[in-house]
RODO-2510 file (C-alpha; in nm, 4 decimals, decimal comma):
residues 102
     n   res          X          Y          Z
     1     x    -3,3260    -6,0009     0,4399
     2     x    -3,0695    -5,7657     0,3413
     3     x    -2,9212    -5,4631     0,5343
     4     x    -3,1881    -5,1987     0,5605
     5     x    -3,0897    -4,8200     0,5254
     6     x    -3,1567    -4,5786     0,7414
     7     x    -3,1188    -4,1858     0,6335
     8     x    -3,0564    -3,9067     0,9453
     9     x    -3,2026    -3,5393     0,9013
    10     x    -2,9189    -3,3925     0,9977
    11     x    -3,0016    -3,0018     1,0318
    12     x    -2,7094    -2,7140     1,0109
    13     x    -2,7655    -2,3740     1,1328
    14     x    -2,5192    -2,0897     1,1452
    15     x    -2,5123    -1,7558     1,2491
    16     x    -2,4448    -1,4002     1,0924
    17     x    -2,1490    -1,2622     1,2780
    18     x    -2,0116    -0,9292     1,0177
    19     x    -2,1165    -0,8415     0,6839
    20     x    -1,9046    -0,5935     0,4707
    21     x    -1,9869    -0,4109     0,1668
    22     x    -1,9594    -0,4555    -0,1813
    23     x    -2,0125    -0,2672    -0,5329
    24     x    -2,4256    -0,3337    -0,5345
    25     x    -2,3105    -0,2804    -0,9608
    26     x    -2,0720    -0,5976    -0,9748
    27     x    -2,2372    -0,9212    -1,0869
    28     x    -2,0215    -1,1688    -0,8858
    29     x    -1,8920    -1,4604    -1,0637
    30     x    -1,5880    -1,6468    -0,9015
    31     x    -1,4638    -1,5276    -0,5806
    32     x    -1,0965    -1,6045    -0,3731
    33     x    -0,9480    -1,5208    -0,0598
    34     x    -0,5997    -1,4959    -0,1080
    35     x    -0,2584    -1,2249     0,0584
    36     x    -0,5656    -1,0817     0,2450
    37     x    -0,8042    -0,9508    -0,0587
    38     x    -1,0678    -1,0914    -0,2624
    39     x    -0,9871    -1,1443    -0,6401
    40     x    -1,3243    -1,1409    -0,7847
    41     x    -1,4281    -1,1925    -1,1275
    42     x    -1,7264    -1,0076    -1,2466
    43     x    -1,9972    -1,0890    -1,5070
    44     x    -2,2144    -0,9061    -1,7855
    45     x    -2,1362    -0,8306    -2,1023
    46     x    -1,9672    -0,4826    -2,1264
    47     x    -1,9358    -0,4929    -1,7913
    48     x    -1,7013    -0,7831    -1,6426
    49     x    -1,3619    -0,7400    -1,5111
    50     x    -1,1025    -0,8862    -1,2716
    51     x    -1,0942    -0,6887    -0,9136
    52     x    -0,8744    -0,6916    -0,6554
    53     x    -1,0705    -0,5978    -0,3164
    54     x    -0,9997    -0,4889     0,0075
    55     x    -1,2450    -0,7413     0,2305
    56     x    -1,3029    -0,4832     0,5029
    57     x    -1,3642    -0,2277     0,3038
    58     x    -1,5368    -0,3183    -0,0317
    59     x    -1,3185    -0,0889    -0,2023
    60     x    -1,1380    -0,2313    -0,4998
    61     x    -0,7904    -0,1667    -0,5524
    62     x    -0,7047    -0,3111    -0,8831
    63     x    -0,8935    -0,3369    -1,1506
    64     x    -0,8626    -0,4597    -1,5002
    65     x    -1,1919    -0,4888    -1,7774
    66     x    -1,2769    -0,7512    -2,0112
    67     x    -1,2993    -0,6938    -2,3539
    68     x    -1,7329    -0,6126    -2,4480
    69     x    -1,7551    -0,9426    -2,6101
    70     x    -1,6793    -1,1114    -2,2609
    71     x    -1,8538    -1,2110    -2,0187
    72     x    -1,6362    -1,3066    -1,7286
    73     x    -1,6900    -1,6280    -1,5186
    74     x    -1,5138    -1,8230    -1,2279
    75     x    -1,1695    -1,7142    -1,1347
    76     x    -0,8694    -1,9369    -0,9800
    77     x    -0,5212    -1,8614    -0,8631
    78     x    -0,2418    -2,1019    -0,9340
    79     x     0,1052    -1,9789    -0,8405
    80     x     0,1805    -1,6397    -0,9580
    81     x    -0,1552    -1,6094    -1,1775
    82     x    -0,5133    -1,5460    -1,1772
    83     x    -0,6891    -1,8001    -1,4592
    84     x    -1,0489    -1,6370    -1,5230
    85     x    -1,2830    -1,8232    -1,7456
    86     x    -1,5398    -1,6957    -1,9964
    87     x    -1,9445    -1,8203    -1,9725
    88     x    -1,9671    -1,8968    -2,3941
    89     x    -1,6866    -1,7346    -2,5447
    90     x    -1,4585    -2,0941    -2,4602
    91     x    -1,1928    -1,8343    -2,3874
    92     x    -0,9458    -1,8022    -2,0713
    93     x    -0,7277    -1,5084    -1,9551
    94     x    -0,4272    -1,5837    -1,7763
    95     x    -0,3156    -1,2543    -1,5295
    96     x     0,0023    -1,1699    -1,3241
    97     x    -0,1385    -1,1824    -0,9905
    98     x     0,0146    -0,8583    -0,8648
    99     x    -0,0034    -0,6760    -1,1604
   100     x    -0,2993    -0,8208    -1,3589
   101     x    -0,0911    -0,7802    -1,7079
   102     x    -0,2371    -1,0369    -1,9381
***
């Protein structure tokens, strides 16, 4: 007889300890903690941009909008840039990460 195998319920709980606020209007798609802000990518067409946030706060600082035809997807920062992906439009934009120039 071979080895048998034996799964564990392993359970996780956690608990709540802040919340902070956010624009109840922006559709979050990809999200980083980086320099103390959130870069945050928002989603919908029309509507998605790049956002630099102030954690504490909610209030975004920086802000730069897709073109209409975009809808804006996960985000990543690599070096001195923000790469932010599109959902269909197999497009990327590559930002300056202080300045968000394209």
């Amino acid at each position: 007889m071979g080895p048998t195998a034996f799964a564990t319920l392993v359970t996780y709980t956690c608990d709540v300890v802040n919340t902070y606020p956010h624009d109840t209007n922006a559709f979050t798609e990809g999200l980083v903690y980086a320099d103390n802000f959130l870069y945050e990518s928002t989603g919908l067409y029309g509507y998605s941009s790049l956002r630099r946030v102030n954690p504490t706060t909610g209030k975004v600082l920086q802000e730069t909008t897709l073109p209409s035809q975009f809808f804006g997807e996960g985000i990543a920062i690599f070096d001195d840039e923000i790469l932010q992906l599109t959902w269909l439009e197999n497009t990327g934009f590559v930002y300056e990460k202080e300045t968000f120039t394209l």
